[in-house]
N, C-alpha and C positions, 0 to 999 in steps of 0.2 A: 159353657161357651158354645157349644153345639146348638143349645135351645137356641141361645142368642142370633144364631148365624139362621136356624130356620125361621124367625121371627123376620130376620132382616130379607131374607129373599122372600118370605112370605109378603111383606113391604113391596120390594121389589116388583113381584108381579102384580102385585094391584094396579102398581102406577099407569096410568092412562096410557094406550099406546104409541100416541103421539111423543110424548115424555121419554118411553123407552127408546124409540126412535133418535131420538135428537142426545139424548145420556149413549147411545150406542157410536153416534156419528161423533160426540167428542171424545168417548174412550178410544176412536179408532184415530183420529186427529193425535192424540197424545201419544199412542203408540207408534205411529208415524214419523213425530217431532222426535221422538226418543230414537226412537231404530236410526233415523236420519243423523243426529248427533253423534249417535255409537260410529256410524261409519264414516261423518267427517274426522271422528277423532283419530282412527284407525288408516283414514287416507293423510291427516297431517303427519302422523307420525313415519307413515310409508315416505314421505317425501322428505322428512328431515332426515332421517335414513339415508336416501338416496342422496341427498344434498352432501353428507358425508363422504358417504363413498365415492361421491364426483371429485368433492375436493381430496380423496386421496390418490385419486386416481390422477389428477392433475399433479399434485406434489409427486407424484411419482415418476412421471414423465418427465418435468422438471431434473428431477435427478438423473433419471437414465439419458437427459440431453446432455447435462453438465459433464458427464460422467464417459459420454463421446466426445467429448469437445476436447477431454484433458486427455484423452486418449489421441485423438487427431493432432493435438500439440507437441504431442512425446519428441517425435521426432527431430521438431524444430527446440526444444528445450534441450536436447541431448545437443544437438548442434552447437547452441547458442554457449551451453557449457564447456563443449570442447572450446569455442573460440575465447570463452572467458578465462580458461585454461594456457591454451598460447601468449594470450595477452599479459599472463600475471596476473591475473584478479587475487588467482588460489595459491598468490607463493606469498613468502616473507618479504619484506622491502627491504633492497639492496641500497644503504644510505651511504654507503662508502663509497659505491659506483656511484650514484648519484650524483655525489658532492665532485667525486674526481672528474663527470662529466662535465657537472656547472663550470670549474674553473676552468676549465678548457674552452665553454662557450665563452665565458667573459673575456679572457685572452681573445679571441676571433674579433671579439663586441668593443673591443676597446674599454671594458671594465675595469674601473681603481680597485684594488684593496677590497676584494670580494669578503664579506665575513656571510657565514653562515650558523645554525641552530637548527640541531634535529630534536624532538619532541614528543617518541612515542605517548599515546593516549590510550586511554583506558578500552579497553573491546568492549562492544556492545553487543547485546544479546543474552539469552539466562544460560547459562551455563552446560546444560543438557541441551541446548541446540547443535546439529550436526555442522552447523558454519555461523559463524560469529564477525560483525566487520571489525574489521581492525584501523585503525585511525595511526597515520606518523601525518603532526605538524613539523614542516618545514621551512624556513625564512631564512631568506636571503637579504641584504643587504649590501651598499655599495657604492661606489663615483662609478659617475660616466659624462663623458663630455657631451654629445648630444642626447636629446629625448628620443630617436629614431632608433637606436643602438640598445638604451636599453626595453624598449618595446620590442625590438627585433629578439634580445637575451631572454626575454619571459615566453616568446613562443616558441621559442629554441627548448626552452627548459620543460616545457609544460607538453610541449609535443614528444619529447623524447621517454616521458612517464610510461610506463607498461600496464597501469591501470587508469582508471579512474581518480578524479582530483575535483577540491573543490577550493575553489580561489579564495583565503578571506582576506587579503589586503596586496592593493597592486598600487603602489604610488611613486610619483615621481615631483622631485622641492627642486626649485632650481638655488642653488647655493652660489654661485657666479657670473658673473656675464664673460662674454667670449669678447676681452677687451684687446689691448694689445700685449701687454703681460701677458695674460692666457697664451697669446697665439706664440710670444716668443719661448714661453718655457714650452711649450707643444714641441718648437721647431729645435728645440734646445735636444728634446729625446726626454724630457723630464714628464712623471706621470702629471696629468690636469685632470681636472672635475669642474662641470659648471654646473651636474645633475647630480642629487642623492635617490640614487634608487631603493626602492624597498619592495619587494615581494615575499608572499606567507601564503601556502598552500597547505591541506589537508590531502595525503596520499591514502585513498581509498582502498582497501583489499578486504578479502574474507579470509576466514582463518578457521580453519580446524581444531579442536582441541589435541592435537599431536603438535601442530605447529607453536601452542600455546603453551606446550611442556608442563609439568609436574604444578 
C-alpha cells in the first residue's frame, strides 16, 4: 500500500502547477463548507438548547406566579369560609325547623293545607374528598287565594335557607275564580283557594365525612 501512495503522490507532483493550484483551491473550499457545517450544526443545536431552557424557565415563572396568587388569596378564602361556616353551608339541614318555619309563613300568607316532602339525595363527590355537597330536595305544595301571596311565601321561604338553594319548580294553576261564593265563604271565616301553589327546591350544603357517619 505504501508503493501505491508513493506512486500516487509521485502522480501528484507531476501535475501541472496550475492543476495543483486550482485541486488546492477546491480542497480548501471543501474544508471550508465542511468546518462551516460542523459549526452550524453545533450553533443549531446550542439554540435548541436554549429554546428549552427558555421554555422552562418561562413554565417556571408561570408557576411561581400561580403559586403567589394562591398565596395572596389565603386570606380571602379563610374568610370566605368563615362566612360559609356562619351561613350553614358546613352544617347538616335542619328540615324540621324548616318545615315548622314554612307553616308559619303560610299562616302569615294566607296558605290552604300546606303539604310538604323532604328528600335527602345522594352526596356527591368520591368519597376521600375532605367535603362532599350534600343535596335535600324539598317541595312544598298548597291553596292560596291570591298569586301575590303565594310569591310573597316562596321568598319568605327561600330567603330564610342558611345556605345555598337551587329552584327546580316554582308554579302557580289558578283552580278558581274569586266569584261570589269564594268572597262569601272568605267572609264566612271558611279556608278558600283560587291558586294551587307548588314549590321544589334543592338545599345545597357541604358535608364532611363525620357528618356522613359510618
Amino acid at each position: 500500500m505504501s508503493a501505491e501512495l508513493r506512486l500516487d503522490m509521485t502522480r501528484l507532483k507531476a501535475l501541472p502547477r496550475r492543476l495543483k493550484i486550482v485541486l488546492a483551491v477546491i480542497l480548501t473550499e471543501v474544508i471550508v463548507i465542511l468546518g462551516a457545517y460542523a459549526v452550524e450544526t453545533v450553533v443549531d443545536e446550542q439554540e435548541s438548547r436554549v429554546a428549552q431552557l427558555r421554555a422552562q424557565l418561562a413554565q417556571a415563572r408561570r408557576q411561581s406566579a400561580e403559586l403567589r396568587r394562591q398565596i395572596d388569596q389565603y386570606p380571602e378564602l379563610r374568610r370566605r369560609y368563615a362566612a360559609a361556616g356562619d351561613k350553614g353551608v358546613l352544617d347538616n339541614p335542619n328540615a324540621v325547623k324548616l318545615i315548622a318555619d314554612a307553616q308559619d309563613m303560610a299562616g302569615r300568607h294566607s296558605l290552604a293545607n300546606l303539604h310538604y316532602k323532604v328528600e335527602p339525595q345522594a352526596v356527591a363527590g368520591p368519597a376521600q374528598e375532605k367535603y362532599r355537597i350534600g343535596s335535600t330536595q324539598v317541595s312544598f305544595e298548597s291553596g292560596a287565594l291570591l298569586d301575590a301571596d303565594a310569591m310573597d311565601f316562596w321568598d319568605e321561604v327561600l330567603q330564610s335557607l342558611p345556605s345555598h338553594y337551587h329552584v327546580v319548580e316554582a308554579g302557580l294553576e289558578r283552580t278558581a275564580d274569586i266569584d261570589a261564593d269564594l268572597l262569601n265563604n272568605l267572609r264566612a271565616g271558611r279556608s278558600v283557594s283560587a291558586v294551587r301553589v307548588r314549590l321544589s327546591f334543592q338545599w345545597l350544603t357541604l358535608r364532611t365525612p363525620a357528618q356522613e357517619g359510618p
